[in-house]
C-alpha positions as CSV (number, residue, x, y, z in Angstrom):
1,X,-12.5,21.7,-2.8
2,X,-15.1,22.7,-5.2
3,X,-19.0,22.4,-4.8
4,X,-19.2,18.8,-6.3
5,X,-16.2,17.4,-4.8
6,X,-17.7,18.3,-1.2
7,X,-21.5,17.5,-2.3
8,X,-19.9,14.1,-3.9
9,X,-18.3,13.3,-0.6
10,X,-21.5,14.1,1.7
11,X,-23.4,11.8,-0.1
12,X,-21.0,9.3,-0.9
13,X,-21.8,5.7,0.6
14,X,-19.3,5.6,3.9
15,X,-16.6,3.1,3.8
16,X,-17.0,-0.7,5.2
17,X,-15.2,-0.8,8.3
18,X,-12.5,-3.4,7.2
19,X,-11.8,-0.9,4.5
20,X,-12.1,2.4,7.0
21,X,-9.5,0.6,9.2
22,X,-6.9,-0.7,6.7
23,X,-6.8,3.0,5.6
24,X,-6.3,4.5,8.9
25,X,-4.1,1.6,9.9
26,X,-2.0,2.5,6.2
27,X,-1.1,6.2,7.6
28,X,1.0,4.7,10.5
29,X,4.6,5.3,10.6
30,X,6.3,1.3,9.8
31,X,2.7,-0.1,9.0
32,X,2.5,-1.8,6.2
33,X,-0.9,-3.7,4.5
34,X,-0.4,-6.8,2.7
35,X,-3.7,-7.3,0.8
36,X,-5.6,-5.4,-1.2
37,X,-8.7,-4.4,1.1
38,X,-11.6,-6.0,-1.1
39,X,-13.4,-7.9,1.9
40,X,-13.7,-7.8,5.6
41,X,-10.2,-8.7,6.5
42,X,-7.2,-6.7,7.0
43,X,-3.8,-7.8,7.1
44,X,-1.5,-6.0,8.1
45,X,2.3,-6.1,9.2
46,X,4.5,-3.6,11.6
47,X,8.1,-2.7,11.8
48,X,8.1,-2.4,7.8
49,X,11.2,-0.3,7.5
50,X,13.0,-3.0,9.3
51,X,14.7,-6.2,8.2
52,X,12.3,-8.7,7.8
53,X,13.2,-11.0,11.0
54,X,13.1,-7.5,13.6
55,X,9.5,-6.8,11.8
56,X,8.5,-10.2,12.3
57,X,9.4,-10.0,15.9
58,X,7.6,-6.2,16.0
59,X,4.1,-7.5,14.2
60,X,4.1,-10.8,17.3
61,X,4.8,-8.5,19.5
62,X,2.3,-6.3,18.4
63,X,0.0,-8.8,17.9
64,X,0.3,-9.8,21.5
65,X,-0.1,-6.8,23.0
66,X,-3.1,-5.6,21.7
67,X,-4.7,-9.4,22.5
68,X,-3.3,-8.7,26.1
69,X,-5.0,-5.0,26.6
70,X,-8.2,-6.6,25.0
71,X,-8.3,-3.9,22.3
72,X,-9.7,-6.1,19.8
73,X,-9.6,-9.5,18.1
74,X,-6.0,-10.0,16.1
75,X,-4.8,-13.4,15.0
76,X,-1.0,-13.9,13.6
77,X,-0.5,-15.8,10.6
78,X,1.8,-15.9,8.0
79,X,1.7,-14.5,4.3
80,X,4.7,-15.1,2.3
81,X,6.8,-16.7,5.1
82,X,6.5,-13.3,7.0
83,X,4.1,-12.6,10.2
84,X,1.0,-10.6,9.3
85,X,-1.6,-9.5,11.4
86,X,-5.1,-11.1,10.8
87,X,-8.4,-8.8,11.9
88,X,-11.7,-9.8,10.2
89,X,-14.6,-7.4,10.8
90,X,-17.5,-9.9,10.9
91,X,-20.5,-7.8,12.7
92,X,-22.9,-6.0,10.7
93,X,-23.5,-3.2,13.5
94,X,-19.7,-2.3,13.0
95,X,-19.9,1.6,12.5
96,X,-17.4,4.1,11.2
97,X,-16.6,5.4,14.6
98,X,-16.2,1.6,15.8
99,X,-13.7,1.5,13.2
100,X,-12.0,4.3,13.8
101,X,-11.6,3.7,17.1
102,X,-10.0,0.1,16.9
103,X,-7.6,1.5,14.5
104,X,-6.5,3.9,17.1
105,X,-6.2,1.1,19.2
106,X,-4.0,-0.7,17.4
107,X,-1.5,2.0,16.1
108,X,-1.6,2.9,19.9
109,X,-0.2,-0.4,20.6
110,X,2.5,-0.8,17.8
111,X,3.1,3.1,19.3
112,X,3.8,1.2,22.4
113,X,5.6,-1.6,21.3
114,X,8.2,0.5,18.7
115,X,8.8,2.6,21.5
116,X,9.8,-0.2,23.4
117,X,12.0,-1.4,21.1
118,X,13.7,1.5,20.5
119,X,14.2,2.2,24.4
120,X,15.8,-1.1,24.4
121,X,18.5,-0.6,21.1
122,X,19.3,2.8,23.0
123,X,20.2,1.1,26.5
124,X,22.1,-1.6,24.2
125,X,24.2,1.2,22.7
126,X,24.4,3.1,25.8
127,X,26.0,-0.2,27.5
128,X,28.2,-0.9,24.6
129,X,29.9,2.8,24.2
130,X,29.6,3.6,27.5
């Protein structure tokens, strides 16, 4: 990195958290965002290297899980007939490292919840093949 990349970085204006999050949240394995990050909301969507209908089932589940552990805010909707996951960051006060840290969060979670899955399809094809 030369002199002015690293200068220009130092003093570069730090990234909303919407837009700090959707990156980090981006970087997970089977993540997958769905809007451009231009405002405060992400939307995002899990299981992408599935089928459609499993990674519906993986973003709900998702979704459900991290409103169960309290780890932040998510709503489900739907965007293009497919499950999304909604999180708006509305507080001013929001700072990098509270972004940061509810990203982690939440690839924690869809952590947990693939894992899950996948502990599941390998019981199912233990029990099939014996």
């Amino acid at each position: 990195m030369t002199d002015d990349t690293h200068k220009a970085l130092k003093t570069a204006a730090p990234l909303a958290p919407s837009c700090r999050i959707a990156r980090r949240l981006a970087l997970g394995p089977g993540v997958a965002l769905v809007n451009e990050n231009e405002s405060n909301e992400v939307i995002a969507r899990f299981g992408s290297s599935y089928d459609d209908a499993l990674a519906d089932q993986l973003t709900l589940r998702t979704i459900a899980r991290i409103q169960a552990q309290g780890v932040g805010d998510v709503r489900a909707a739907v965007w293009q007939g497919r499950a999304v996951m909604r999180l708006s960051v509305i507080a001013w006060a929001t700072t990098g490292h509270d972004a940061d840290c509810a990203a982690d969060a939440i690839l924690s979670t869809w952590n947990q919840v693939h894992g899950d899955y996948l502990c599941q399809e390998r019981e199912a094809m233990a029990l099939a093949f014996g």
